[in-house]
mmCIF file as Biopython writes it, N, C-alpha, C and O atoms, coordinates in Angstrom:
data_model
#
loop_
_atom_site.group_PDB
_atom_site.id
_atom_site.type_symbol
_atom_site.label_atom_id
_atom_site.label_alt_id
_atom_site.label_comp_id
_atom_site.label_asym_id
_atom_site.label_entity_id
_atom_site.label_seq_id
_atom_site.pdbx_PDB_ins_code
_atom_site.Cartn_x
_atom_site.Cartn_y
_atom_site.Cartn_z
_atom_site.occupancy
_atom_site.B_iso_or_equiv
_atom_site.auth_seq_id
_atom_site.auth_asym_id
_atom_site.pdbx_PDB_model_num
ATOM 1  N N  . UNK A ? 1  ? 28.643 -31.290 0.993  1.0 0.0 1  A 1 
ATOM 2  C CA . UNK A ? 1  ? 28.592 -30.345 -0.129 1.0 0.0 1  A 1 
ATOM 3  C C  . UNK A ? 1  ? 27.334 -29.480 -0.018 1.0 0.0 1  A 1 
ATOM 4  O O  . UNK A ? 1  ? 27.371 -28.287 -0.318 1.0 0.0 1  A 1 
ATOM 5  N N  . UNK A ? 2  ? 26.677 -29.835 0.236  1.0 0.0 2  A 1 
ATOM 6  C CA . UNK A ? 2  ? 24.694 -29.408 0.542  1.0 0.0 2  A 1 
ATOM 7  C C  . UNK A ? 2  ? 25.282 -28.719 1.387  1.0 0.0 2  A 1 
ATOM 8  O O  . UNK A ? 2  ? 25.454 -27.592 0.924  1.0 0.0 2  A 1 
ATOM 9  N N  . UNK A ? 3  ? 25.697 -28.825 2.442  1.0 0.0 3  A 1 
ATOM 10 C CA . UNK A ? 3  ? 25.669 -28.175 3.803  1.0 0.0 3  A 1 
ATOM 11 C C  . UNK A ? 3  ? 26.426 -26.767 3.236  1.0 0.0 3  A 1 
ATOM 12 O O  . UNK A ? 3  ? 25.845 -25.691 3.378  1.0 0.0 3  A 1 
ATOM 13 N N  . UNK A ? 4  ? 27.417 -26.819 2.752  1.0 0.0 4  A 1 
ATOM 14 C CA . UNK A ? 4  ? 28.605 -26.077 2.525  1.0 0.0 4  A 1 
ATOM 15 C C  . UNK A ? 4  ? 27.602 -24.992 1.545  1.0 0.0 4  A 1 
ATOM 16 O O  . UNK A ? 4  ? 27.790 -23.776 1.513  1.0 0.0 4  A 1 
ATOM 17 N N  . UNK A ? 5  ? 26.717 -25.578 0.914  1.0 0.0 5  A 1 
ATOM 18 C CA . UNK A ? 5  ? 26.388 -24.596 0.176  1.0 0.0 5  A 1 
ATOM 19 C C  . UNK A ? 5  ? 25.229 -23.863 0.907  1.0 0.0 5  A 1 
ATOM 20 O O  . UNK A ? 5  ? 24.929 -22.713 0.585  1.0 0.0 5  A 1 
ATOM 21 N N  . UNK A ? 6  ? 24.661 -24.451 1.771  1.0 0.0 6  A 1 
ATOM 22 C CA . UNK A ? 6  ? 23.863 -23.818 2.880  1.0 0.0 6  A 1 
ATOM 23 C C  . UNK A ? 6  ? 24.232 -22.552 3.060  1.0 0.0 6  A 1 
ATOM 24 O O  . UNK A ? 6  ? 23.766 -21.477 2.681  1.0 0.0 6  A 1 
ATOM 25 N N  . UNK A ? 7  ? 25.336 -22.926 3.834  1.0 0.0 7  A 1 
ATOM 26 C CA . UNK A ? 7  ? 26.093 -22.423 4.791  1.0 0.0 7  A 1 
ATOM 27 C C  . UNK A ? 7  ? 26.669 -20.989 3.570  1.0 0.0 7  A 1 
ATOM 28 O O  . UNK A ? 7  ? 26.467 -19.916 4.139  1.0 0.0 7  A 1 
ATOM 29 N N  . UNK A ? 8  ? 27.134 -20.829 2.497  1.0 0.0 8  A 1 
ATOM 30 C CA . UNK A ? 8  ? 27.130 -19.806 1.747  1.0 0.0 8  A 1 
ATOM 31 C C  . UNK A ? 8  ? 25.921 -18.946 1.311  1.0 0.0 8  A 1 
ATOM 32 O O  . UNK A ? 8  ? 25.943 -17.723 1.175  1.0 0.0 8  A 1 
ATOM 33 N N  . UNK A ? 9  ? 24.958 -19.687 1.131  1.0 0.0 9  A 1 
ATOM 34 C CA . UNK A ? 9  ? 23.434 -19.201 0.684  1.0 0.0 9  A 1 
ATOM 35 C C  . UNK A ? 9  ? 23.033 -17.891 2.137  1.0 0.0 9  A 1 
ATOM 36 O O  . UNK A ? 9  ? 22.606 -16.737 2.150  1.0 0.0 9  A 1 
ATOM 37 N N  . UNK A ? 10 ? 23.433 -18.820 3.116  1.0 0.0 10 A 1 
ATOM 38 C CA . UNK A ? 10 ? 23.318 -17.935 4.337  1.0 0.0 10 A 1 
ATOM 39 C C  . UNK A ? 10 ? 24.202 -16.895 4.635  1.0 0.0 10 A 1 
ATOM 40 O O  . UNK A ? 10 ? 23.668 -15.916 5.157  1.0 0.0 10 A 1 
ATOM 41 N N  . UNK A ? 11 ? 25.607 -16.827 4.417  1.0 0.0 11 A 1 
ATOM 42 C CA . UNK A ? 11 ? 26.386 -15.780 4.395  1.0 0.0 11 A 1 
ATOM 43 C C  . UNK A ? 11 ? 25.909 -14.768 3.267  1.0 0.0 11 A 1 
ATOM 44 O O  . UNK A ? 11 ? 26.053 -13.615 3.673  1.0 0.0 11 A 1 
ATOM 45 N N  . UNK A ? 12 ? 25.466 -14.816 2.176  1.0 0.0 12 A 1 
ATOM 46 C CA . UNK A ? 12 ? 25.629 -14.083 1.021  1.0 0.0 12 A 1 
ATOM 47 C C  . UNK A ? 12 ? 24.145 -13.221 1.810  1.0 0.0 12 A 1 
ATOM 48 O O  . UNK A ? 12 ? 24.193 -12.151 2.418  1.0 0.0 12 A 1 
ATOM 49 N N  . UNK A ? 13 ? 23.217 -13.861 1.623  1.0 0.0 13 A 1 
ATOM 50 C CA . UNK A ? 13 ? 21.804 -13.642 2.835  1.0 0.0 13 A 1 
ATOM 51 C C  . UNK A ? 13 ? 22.523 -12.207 3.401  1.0 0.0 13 A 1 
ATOM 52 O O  . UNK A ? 13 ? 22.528 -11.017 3.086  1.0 0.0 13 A 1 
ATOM 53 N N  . UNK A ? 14 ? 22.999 -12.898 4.221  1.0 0.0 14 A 1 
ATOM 54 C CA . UNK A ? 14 ? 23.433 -12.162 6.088  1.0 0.0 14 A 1 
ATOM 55 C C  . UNK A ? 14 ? 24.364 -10.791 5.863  1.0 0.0 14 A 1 
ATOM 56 O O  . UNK A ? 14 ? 24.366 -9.819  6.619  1.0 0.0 14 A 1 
ATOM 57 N N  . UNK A ? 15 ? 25.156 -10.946 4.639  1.0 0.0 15 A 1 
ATOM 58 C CA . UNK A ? 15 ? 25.620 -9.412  3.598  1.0 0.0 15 A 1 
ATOM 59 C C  . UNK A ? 15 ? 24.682 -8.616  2.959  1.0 0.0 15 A 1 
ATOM 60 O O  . UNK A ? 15 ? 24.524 -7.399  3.055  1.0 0.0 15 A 1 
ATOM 61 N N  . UNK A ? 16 ? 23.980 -9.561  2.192  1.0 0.0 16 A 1 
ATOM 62 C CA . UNK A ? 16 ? 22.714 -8.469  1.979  1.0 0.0 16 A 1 
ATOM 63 C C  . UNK A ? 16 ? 22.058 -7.505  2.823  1.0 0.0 16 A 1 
ATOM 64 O O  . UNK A ? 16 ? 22.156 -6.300  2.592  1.0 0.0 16 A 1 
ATOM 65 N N  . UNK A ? 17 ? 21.278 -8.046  3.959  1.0 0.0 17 A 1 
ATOM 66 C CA . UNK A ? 17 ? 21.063 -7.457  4.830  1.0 0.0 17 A 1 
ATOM 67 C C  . UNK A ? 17 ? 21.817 -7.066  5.380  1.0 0.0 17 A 1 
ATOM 68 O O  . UNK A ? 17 ? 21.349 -6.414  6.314  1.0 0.0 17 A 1 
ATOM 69 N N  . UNK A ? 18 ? 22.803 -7.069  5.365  1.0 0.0 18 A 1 
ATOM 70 C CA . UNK A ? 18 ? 23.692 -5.875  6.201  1.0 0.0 18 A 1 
ATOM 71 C C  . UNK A ? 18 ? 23.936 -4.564  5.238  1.0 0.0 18 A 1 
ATOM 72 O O  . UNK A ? 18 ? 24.196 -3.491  5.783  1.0 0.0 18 A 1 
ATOM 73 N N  . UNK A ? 19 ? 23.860 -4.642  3.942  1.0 0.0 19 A 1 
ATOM 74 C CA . UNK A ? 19 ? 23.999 -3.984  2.930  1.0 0.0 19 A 1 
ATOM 75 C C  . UNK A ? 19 ? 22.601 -3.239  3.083  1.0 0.0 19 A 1 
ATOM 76 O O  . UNK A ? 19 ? 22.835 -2.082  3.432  1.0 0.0 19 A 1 
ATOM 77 N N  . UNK A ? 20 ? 21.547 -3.415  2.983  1.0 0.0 20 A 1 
ATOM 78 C CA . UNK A ? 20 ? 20.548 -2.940  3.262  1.0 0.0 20 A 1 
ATOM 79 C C  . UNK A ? 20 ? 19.918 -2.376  4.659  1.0 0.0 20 A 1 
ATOM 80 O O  . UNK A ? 20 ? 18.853 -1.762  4.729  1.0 0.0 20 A 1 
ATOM 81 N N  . UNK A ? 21 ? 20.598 -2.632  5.536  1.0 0.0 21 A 1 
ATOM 82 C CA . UNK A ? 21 ? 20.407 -2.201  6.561  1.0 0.0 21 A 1 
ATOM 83 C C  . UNK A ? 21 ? 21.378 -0.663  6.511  1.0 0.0 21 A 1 
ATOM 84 O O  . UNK A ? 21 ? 20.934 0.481   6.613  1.0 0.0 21 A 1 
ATOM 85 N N  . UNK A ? 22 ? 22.453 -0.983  6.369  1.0 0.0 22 A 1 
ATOM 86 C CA . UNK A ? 22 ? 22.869 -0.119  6.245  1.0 0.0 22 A 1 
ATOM 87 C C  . UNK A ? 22 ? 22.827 1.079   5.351  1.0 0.0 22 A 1 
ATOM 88 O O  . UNK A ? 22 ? 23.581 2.030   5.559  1.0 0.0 22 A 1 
#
């Protein structure tokens, strides 16, 4: 469950910056 939510914390992350990068 921890992991899983990692693992979203990091996607949402990795959109941002792509949002901002762009």
């Amino acid at each position: 469950m921890v992991e899983k939510r990692a693992i979203f914390s990091g996607k949402l992350f990795f959109y941002i910056k792509f949002f901002l990068i762009k």
